[in-house]
C-alpha positions in Angstrom: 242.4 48.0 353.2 240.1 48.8 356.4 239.5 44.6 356.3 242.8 43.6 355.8 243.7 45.7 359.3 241.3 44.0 361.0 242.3 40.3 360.3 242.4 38.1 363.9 245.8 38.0 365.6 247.1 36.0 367.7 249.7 37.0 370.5 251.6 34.7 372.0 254.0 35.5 375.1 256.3 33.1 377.7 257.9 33.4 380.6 260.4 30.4 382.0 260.5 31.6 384.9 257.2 32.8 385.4 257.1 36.0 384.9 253.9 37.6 383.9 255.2 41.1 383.1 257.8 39.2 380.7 255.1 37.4 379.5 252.4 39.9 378.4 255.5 42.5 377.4 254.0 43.7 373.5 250.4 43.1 374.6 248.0 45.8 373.5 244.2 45.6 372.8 243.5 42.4 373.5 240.2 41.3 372.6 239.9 37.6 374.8 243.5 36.1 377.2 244.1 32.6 377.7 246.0 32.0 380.5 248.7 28.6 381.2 250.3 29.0 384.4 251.9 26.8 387.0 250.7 25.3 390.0 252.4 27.8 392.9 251.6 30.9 391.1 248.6 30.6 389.0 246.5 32.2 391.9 249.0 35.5 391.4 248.7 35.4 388.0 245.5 35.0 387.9 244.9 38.6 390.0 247.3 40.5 387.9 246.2 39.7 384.7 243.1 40.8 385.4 245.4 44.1 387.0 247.0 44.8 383.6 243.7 44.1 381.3 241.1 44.9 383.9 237.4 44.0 382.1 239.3 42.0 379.3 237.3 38.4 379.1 240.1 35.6 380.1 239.8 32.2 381.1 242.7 30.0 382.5 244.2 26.8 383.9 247.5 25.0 385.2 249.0 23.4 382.4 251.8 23.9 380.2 251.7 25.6 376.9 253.8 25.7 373.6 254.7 27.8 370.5 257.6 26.8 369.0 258.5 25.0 372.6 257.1 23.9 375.2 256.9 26.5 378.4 256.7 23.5 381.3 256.6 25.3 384.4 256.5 29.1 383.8 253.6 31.0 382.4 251.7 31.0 378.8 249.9 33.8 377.4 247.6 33.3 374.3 245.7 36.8 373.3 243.3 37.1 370.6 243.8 41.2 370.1 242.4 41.8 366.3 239.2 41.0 364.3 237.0 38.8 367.1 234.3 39.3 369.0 234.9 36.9 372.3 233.3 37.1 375.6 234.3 34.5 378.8 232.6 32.9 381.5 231.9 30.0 383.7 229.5 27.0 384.6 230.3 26.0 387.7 229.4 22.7 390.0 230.2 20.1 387.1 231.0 17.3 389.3 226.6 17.9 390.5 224.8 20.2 388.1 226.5 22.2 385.5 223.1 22.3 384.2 222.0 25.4 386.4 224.2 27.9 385.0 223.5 27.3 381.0 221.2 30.6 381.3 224.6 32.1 381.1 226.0 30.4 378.0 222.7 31.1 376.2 222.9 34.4 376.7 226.7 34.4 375.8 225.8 32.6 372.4 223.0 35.1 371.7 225.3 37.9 372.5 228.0 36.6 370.5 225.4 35.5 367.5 228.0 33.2 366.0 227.1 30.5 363.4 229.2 27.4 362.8 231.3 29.2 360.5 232.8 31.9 362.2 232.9 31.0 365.9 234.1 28.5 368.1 233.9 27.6 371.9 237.4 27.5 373.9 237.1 25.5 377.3 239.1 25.4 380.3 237.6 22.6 382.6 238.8 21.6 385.7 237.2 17.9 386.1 234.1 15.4 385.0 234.7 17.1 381.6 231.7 14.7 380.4 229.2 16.2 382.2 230.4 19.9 381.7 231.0 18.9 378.0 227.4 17.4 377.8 225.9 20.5 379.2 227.6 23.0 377.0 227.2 21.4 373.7 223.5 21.4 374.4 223.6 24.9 373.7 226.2 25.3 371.0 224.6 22.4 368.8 221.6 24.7 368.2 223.9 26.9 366.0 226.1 24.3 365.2 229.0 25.9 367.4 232.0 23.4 367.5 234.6 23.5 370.9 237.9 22.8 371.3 239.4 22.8 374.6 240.8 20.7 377.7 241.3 19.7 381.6 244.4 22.0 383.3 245.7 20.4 386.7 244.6 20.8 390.4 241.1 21.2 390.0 241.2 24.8 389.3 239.9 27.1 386.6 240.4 30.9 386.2 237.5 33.2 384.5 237.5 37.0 384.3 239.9 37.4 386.9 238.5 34.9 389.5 239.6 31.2 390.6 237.0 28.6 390.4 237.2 25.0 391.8 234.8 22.3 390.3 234.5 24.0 387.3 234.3 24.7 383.4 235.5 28.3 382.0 234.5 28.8 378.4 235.0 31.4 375.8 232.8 31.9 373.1 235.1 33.7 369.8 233.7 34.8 367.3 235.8 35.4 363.6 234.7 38.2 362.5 236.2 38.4 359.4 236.9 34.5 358.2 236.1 31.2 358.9 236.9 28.5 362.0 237.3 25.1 361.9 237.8 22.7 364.4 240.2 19.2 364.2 241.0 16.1 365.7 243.6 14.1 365.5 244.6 10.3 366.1 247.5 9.0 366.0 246.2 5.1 366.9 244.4 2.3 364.6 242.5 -0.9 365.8 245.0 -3.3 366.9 244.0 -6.9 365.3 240.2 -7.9 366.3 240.1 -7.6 369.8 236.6 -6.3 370.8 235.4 -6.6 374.6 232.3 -5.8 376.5 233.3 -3.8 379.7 231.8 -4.7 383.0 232.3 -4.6 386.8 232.7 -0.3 386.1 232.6 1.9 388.8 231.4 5.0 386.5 232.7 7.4 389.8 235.9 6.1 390.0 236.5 5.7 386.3 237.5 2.0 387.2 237.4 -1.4 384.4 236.7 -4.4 386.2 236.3 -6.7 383.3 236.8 -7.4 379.9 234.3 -10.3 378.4 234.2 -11.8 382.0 238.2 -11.6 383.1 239.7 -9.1 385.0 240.7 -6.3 383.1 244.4 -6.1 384.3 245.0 -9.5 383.1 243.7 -9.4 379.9 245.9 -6.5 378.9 248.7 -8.0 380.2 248.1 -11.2 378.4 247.5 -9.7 375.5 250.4 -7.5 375.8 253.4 -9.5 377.6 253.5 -6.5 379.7 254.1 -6.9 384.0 251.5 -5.1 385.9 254.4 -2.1 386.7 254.3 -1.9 382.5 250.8 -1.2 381.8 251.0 2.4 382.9 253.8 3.5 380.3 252.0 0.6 377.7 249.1 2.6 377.7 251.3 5.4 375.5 251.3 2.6 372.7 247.9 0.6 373.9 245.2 2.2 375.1 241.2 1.0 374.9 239.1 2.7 372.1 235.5 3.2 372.6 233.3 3.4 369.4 231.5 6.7 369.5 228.9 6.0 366.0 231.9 7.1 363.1 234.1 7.5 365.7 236.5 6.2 368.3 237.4 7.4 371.3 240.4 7.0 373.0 240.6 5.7 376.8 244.1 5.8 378.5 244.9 3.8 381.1 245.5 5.6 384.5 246.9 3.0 386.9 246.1 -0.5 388.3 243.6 -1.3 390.7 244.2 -4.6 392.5 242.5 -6.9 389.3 240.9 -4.1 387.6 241.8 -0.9 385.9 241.3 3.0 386.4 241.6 4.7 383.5 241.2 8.7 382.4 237.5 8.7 381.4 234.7 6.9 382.6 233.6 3.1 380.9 230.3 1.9 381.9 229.0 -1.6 382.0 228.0 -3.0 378.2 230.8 -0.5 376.5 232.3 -2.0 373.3 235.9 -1.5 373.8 238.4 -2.2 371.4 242.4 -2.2 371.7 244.6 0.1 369.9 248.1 0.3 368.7 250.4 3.6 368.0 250.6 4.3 364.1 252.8 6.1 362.6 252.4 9.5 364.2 255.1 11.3 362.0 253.1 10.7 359.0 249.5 11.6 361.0 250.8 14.7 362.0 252.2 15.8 358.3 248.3 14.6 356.7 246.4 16.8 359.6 248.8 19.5 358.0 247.9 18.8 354.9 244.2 18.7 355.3 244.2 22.4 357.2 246.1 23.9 354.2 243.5 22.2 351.7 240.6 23.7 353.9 242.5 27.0 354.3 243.9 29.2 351.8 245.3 32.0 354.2 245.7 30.9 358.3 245.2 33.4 360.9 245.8 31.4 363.4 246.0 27.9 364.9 245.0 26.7 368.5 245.3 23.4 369.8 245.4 21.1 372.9 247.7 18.0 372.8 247.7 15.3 375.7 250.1 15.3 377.9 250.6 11.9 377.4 251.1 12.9 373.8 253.7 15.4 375.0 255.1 12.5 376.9 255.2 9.9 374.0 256.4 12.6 371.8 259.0 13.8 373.6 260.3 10.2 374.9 260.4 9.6 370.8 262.7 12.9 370.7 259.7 14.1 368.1 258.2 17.3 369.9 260.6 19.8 368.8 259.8 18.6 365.0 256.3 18.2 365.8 255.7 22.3 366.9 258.5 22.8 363.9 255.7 21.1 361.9 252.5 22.4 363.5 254.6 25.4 362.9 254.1 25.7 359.0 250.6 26.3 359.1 251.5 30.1 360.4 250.9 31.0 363.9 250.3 27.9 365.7 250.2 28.0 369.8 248.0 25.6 372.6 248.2 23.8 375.9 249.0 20.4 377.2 246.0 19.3 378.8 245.1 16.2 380.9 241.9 15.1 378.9 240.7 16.6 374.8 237.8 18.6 373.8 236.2 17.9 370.6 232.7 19.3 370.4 230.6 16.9 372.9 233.6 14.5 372.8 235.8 13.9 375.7 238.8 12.2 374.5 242.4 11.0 375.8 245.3 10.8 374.2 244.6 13.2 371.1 245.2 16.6 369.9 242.3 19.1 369.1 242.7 22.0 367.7 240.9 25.2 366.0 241.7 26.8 362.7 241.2 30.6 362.6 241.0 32.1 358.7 
């Protein structure tokens, strides 16, 4: 009996308008606090959280969050307040050297002493997510730690009750009575054999130049039939893949840049890139389902960070409100719309990620 009481919960609390009070009302004991707010008063909300739960670890961002809806401008609570051991923090100058705060996330790790099994890594990032996600899976990949996270909006991150700019806030949690799993999903597949070798990159400015010698812009639109005011909305249905060994990573298309292209995550000169096409994402969604209930008999809880242009596509396909509905079977199932995906060192675009707790 005294194990089943302690079994990981997961609290989950809105406000439309904004509210925090409304938000947190039913929140007792919590162990870790993720916090989604809005732009104008994330700053506020930030300050009070740490009010109500003072010394409770939290980290935050600007971004919109989701249950069984999406909360688009208010605020979004996620509270782990049963059977985990969590702690927060932050590394901080990721655009320069994220590098000189990892004493911290050692020490976190050995604090937390979690193993692949029963912990994961939640990040918050505020920017150059490559370089923060570099720097942190470093540590985690000596115990095997996976992470699961994403970028909020506006270039700033909360952690314990402070704001940061330039930024990555992490929280280490630790299951301490099941396992945790972390998942990808892709909802795109090669599209025919178009392979290119990126050059002219500008690895600051996350800009493609070329593709096999041509300028970038024109290839997708010759490829495509798309006008140049197109490509920004055809990236929903096309965007680049980069291989990543067994992998691929996706690379959405920002906006045009006289002959080249700015996209969402840096390409460097020599990349293989690939082109991709939207598969069918109804059926995707329904086998990710399906492999978390194989993997998992009994589902604590289920976190997950789905791109915003996801949101977008999804919601342009009138899908999102099935989508949660579906997300929704697996039990208690809650997450963020994020600008950019974290799967352990990966930094991916237009995917979801999520984490499995037993």
């Amino acid at each position: 009996m005294e194990e089943r009481e302690r079994v990981l919960r997961q609290f989950f609390g809105k406000s439309h308008s904004g509210d925090l009070q409304e938000a947190v009302r039913g929140l007792s004991n919590p162990q870790l606090i993720l916090l989604m707010s809005n732009g104008e008063q994330f700053e506020e909300h930030v300050k009070k959280l740490e009010s109500l739960y003072p010394g409770v670890p939290s980290i935050g961002c600007i971004g919109m969050s989701y249950d069984v809806e999406v909360v688009e401008k208010g605020v979004g609570i996620v509270a782990f307040t049963e059977g985990v051991a969590a702690v927060a923090n932050v590394l901080e100058d990721v655009s320069i050297m994220p590098v000189k705060y990892i004493a911290r996330l050692e020490q976190d790790v050995a604090n937390v002493d979690g193993s692949q099994r029963d912990t994961i890594c939640i990040d918050f990032c505020s920017g150059n997510d490559a370089c923060a996600l570099t720097t942190i899976y470093s540590v985690l990949k000596q115990r095997s730690i996976g992470l699961v996270g994403g970028t909020g909006d506006a270039g700033k991150v909360s952690a314990n009750g402070k704001i940061y700019e330039n930024a990555v806030a992490y929280a280490l949690v630790k299951n301490l009575n099941g396992k945790v799993k972390a998942y990808k999903e892709n909802i795109y597949h090669k599209m025919q054999n178009y392979r290119f070798i990126a050059s002219r990159t500008d690895k600051a400015k996350y800009i493609l130049g070329e593709l096999n010698g041509m300028p970038a812009k024109r290839v997708y639109q010759d490829i495509l039939h798309v006008s140049e005011q197109e490509i920004t909305t055809q990236t929903f249905k096309n965007p680049f893949g980069k291989i990543n060994g067994d992998d691929v990573c996706i690379i959405s298309i920002k906006e045009v840049d006289g002959n080249a292209l700015a996209c969402f995550r840096q390409v460097n000169d020599s990349d293989v890139l690939m082109l991709l096409e939207l598969g069918d994402f109804r059926t995707i969604v329904k086998e990710t389902v399906q492999t978390i209930h194989r993997d998992f008999s009994r589902i604590s809880a289920v976190f997950s960070v789905n791109c915003l242009f996801r949101y977008l596509l999804f919601t342009d396909n009138h899908y999102m409100q099935e989508y949660l509905k579906e997300m929704g079977t697996l039990g208690n199932h809650v997450g963020l719309v994020g600008y950019g995906e974290h799967y352990n060192n990966r930094f991916v675009n237009q995917s979801m990620t999520c984490v499995v707790f037993e």
